[in-house]
C-alpha positions as CSV (number, residue, x, y, z in Angstrom):
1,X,35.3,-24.9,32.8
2,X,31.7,-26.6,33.6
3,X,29.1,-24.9,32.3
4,X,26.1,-24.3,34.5
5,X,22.1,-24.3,33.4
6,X,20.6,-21.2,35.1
7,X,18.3,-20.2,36.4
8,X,17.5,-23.8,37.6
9,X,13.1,-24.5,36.6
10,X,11.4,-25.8,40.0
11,X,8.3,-27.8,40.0
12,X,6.4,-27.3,43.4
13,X,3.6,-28.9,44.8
14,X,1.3,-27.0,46.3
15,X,0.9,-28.9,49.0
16,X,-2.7,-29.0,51.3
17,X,-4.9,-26.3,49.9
18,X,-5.9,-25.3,53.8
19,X,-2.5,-25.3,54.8
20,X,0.5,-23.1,55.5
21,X,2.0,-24.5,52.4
22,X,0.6,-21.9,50.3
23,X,1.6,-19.3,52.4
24,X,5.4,-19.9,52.3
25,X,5.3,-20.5,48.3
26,X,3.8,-16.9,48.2
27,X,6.6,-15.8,50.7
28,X,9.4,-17.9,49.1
29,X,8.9,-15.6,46.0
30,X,8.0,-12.3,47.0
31,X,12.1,-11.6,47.3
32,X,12.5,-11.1,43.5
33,X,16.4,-12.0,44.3
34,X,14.8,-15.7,44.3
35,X,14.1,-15.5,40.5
36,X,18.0,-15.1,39.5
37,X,18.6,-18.0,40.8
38,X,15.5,-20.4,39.9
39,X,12.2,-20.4,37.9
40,X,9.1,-21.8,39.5
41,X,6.5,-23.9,38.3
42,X,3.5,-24.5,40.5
43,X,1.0,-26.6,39.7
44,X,-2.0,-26.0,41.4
45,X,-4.5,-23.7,39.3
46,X,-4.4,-20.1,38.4
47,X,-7.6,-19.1,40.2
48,X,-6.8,-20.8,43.6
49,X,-3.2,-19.1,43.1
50,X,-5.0,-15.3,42.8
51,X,-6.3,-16.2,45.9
52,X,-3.5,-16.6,47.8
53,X,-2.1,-14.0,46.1
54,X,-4.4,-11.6,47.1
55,X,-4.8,-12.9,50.5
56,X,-1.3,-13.3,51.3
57,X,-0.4,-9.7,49.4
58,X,1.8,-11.2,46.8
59,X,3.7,-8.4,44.6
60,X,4.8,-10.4,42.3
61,X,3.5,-11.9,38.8
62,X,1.5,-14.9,38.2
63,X,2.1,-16.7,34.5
64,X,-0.1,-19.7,33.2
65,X,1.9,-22.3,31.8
66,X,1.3,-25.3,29.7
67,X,3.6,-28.0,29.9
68,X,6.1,-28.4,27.2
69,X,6.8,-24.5,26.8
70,X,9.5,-22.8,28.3
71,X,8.7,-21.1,31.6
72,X,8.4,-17.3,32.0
73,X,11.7,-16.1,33.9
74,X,10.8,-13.9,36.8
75,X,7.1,-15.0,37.3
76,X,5.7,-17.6,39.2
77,X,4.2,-19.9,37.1
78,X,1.0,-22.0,37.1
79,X,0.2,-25.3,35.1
80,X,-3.4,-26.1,35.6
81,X,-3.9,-29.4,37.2
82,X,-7.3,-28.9,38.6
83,X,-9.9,-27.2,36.7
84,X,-12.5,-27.6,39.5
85,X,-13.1,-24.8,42.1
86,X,-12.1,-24.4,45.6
87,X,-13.3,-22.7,48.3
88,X,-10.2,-22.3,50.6
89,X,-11.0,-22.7,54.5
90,X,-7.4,-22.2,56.1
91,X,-6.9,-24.6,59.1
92,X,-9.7,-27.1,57.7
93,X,-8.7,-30.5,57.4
94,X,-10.4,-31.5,54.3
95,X,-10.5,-34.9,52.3
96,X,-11.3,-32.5,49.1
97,X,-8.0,-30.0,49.9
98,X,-6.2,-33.4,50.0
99,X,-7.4,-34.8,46.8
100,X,-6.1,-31.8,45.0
101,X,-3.0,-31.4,46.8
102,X,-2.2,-35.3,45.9
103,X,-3.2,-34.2,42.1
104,X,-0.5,-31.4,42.6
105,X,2.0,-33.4,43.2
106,X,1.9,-36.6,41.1
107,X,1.4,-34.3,38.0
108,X,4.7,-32.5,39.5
109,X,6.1,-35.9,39.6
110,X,5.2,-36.3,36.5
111,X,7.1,-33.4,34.8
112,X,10.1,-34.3,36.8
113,X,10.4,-37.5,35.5
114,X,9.8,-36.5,31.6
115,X,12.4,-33.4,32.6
116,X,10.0,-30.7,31.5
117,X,11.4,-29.5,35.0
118,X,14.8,-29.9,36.6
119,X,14.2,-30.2,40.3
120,X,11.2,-30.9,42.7
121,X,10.2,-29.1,46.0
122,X,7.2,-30.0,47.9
123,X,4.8,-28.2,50.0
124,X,3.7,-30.6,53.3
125,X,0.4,-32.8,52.8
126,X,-1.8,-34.0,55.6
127,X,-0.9,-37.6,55.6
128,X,-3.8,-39.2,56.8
129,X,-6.3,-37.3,54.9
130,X,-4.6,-38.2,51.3
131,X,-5.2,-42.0,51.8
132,X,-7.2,-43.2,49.4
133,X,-7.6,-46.4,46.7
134,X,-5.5,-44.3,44.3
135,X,-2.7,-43.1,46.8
136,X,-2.1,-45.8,49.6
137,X,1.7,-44.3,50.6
138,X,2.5,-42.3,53.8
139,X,4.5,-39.7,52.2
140,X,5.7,-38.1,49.5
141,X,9.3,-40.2,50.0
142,X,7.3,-43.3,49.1
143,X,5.5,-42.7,46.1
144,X,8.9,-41.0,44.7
145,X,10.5,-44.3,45.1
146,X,7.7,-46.3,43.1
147,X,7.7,-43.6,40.3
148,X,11.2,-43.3,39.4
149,X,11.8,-47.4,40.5
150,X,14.3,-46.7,42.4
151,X,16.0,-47.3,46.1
152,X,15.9,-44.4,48.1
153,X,16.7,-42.7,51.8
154,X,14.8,-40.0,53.7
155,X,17.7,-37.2,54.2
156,X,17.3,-34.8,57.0
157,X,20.1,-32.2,56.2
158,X,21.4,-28.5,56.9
159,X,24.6,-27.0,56.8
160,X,25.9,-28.5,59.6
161,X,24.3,-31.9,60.2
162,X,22.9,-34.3,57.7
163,X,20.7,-37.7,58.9
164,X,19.7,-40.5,57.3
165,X,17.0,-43.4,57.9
166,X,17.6,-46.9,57.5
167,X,13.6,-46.7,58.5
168,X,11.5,-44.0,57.8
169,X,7.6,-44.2,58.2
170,X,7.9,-47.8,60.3
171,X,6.0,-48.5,64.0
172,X,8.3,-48.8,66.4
173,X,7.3,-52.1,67.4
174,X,8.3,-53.5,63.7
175,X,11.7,-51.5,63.3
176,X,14.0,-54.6,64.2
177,X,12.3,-56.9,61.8
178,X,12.5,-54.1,58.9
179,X,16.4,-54.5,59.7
180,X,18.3,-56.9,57.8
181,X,22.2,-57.4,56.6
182,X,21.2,-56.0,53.0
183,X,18.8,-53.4,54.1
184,X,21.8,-51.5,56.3
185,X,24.5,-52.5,53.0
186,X,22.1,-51.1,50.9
187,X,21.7,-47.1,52.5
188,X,24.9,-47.0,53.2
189,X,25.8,-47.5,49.5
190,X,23.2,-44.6,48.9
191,X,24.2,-42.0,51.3
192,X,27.9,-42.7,50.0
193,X,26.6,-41.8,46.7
194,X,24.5,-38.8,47.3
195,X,27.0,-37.4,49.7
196,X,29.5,-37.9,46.7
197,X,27.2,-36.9,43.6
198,X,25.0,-34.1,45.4
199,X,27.0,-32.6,48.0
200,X,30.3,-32.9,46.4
201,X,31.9,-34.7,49.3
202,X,34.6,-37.2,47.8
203,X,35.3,-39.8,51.0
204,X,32.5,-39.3,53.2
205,X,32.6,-40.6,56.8
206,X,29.2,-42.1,58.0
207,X,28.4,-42.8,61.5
208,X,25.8,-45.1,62.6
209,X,23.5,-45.3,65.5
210,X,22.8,-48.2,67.6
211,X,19.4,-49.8,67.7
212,X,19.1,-50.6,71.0
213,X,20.1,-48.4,74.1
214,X,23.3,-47.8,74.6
215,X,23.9,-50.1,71.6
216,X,22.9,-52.8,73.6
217,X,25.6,-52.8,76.3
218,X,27.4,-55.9,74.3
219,X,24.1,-58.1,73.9
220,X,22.6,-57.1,77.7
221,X,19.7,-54.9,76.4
222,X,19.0,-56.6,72.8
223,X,21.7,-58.4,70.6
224,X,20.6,-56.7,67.4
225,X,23.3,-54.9,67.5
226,X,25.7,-57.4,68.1
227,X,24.1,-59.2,65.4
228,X,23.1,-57.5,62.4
229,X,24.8,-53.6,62.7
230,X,28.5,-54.6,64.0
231,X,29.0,-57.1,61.5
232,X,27.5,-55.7,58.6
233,X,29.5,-52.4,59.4
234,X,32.6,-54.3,59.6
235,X,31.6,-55.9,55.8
236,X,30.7,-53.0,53.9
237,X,34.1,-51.4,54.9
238,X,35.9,-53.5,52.7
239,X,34.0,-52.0,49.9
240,X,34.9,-48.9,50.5
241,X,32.5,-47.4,52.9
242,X,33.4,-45.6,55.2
243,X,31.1,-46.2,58.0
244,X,31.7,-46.2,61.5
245,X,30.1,-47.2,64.4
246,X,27.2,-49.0,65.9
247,X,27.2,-45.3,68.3
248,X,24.7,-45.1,71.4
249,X,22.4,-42.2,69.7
250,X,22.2,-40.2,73.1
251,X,25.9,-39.7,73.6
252,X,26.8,-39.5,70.3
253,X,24.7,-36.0,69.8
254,X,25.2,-34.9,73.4
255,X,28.8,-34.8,73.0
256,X,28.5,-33.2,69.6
257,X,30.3,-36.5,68.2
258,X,28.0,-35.7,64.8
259,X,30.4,-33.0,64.1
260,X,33.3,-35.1,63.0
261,X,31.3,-36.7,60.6
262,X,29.6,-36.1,57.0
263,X,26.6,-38.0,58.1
264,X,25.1,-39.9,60.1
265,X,22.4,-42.7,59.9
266,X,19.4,-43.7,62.6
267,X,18.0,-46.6,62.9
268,X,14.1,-45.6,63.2
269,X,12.5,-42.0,62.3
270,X,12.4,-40.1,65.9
271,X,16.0,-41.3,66.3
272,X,17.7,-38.9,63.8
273,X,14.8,-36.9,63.5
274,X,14.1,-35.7,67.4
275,X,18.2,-34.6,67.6
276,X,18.1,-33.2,63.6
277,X,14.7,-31.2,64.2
278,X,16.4,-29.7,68.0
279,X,19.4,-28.5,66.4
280,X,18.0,-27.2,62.9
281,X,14.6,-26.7,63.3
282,X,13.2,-23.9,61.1
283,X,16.4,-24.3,58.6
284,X,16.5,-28.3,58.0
285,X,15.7,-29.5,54.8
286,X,14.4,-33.2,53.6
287,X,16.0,-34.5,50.3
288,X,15.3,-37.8,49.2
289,X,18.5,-39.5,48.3
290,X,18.4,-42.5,46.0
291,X,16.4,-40.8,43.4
292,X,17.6,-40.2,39.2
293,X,16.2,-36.4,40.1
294,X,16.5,-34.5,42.9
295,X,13.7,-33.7,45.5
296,X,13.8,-31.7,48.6
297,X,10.8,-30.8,50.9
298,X,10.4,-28.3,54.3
299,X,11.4,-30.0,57.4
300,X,7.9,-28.9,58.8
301,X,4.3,-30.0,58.6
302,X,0.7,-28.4,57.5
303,X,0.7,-26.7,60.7
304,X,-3.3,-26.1,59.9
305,X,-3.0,-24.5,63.2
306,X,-1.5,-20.8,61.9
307,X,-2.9,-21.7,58.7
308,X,-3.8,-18.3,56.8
309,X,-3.0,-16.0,59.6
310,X,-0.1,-14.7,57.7
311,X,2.9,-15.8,60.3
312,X,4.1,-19.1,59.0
313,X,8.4,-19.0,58.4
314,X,9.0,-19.4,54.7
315,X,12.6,-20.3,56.0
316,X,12.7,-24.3,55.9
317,X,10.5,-23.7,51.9
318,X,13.2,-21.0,50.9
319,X,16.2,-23.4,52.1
320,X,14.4,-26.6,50.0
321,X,14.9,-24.4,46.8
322,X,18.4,-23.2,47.9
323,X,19.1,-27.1,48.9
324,X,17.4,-28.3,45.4
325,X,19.3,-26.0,43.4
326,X,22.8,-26.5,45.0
327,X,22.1,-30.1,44.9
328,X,20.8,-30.5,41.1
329,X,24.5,-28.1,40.5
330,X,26.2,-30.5,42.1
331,X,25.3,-33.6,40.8
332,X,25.5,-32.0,37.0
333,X,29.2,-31.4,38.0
334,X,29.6,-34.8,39.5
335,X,28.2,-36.1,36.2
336,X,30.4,-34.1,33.9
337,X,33.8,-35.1,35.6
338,X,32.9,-38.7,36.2
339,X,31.8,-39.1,32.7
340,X,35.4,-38.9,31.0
341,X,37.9,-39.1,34.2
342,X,40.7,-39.0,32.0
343,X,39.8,-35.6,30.8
């Protein structure tokens, strides 16, 4: 039998201090059912976390933390990574709030990579406000790659539908020169590989959407497709992946084609993300594939908007941890019997 480490220790960032990000940590954990199955570690710091507690009417019990000692099962605890106060404004877009929510996260990072935790889950950042000379990434996704010096995919998934980028944070207008023979060779080797390793899914099929309309009607609106996806498609099933397509993106999910298939990979962002976020909004979860740990995030923003109001849907946060855990599970499985096939 494979043994199994629970509960499962979660570092989460706090994500903007103005946003709803607090808001569905706080609700994520008020079901104490959540604790049998994980521990969480927020780092943040454990005055600005009284405040949402008491703001948001937590029940449960707050725990300060320093790295390197075991966390407290059945509290959510805090490892101080700013000592400087805050003054929450809920729905403030705030260079400060951004600072600290960038601090939250690379110290996360941090104890991810020196496996004080086991798992990351993020809380949303405002991506324009956290630019700065010490952080020049769009997203989380990015700066994940860089620490753990890795290759990596943005992963859109739920229980029925997972979607895959071969661009992520691109313009539109630079997507075909981003696209290249290895690029497309190299996701597809990575989605094989997490959909093997952290979804336990032994021969996965993997369609692939055109780049042009229609995928370019044989070479009458663009020849990208012609050029570069057909035959590098064609390629990389002789080693054993099985990918299929180039598929014109608007039939394909119209005729619920995505169904027959363990994933499925867009070419640019509102590609897969536009069908993924209209069929599983509120429940869709973003895990970075490519990465030694695992990392999963809410399909949703820092909607600064309800911000504080006490109405934001912990749904997406709760299915990040439930999607972390079953993932980091998974791949210790994977590991285990792929370590000594014999046995």
């Amino acid at each position: 039998m494979i043994e199994r480490k629970q509960p499962v220790n979660i570092a989460i960032s706090i994500g903007d201090l103005n946003s709803i990000g607090p808001e569905v940590v706080m609700k994520a954990f008020s079901d104490h059912r959540m604790f049998d199955f994980c521990t969480p570690v927020v780092f943040a710091s454990k005055s600005l976390m009284n405040f949402y507690r008491k703001h948001f009417d937590f029940k449960g019990k707050i725990q300060p933390l320093e790295l390197g000692q075991p966390p407290k099962k059945g509290k959510l605890n805090v490892v101080d990574v700013f000592k400087e106060k805050y003054n929450v404004s809920f729905g403030k877009r705030d260079k400060l709030a951004a600072e600290f929510a960038v601090t939250s996260f690379i110290e996360a990072t941090k104890a991810l990579k020196n496996n004080q935790v086991d798992v990351l889950v993020t809380a949303p950042l405002d991506k324009h406000l956290i630019q700065s000379d010490e952080f020049n990434f769009p997203g989380h996704t990015d700066y994940l790659a860089k620490a753990f010096n890795g290759d990596h995919m943005m992963l859109l998934v739920n229980e029925n539908l997972r979607v895959g980028l071969l661009t992520d944070h691109v313009a539109l207008k630079d997507v075909v020169n981003h696209l290249s023979e290895d690029l497309i060779t190299r996701k597809l080797h990575i989605i094989k590989k997490t959909l093997q390793q952290d979804f336990g899914i032994r021969h996965p099929r993997v369609a692939v959407l055109g780049i042009n309309p229609h995928s370019g009607d044989e070479g009458l609106i663009g020849d990208e497709d012609e050029k570069i996806l057909k035959p590098t498609i064609e390629k990389i099933n002789e080693e054993q992946v099985f990918a299929y397509g180039p598929y014109a993106a608007d039939g394909f999910f119209g005729s619920k084609n995505y169904k027959n298939f363990d994933a499925v990979i867009a070419s640019y962002h509102d590609q897969g993300l536009i069908p993924f976020k209209t069929l599983s909004f509120g429940s869709g979860v973003n895990f970075t594939a490519g990465l030694s740990h695992i990392r999963t995030s809410p399909d949703h923003g820092t909607a600064f908007d309800i911000a504080g109001k006490n109405i934001a849907d912990p749904s997406s946060f709760i299915q990040a941890i439930y999607t972390a855990i079953d993932c980091f599970h998974q791949r210790e499985e994977y590991q285990q019997l792929t370590a000594d096939p014999l046995n």
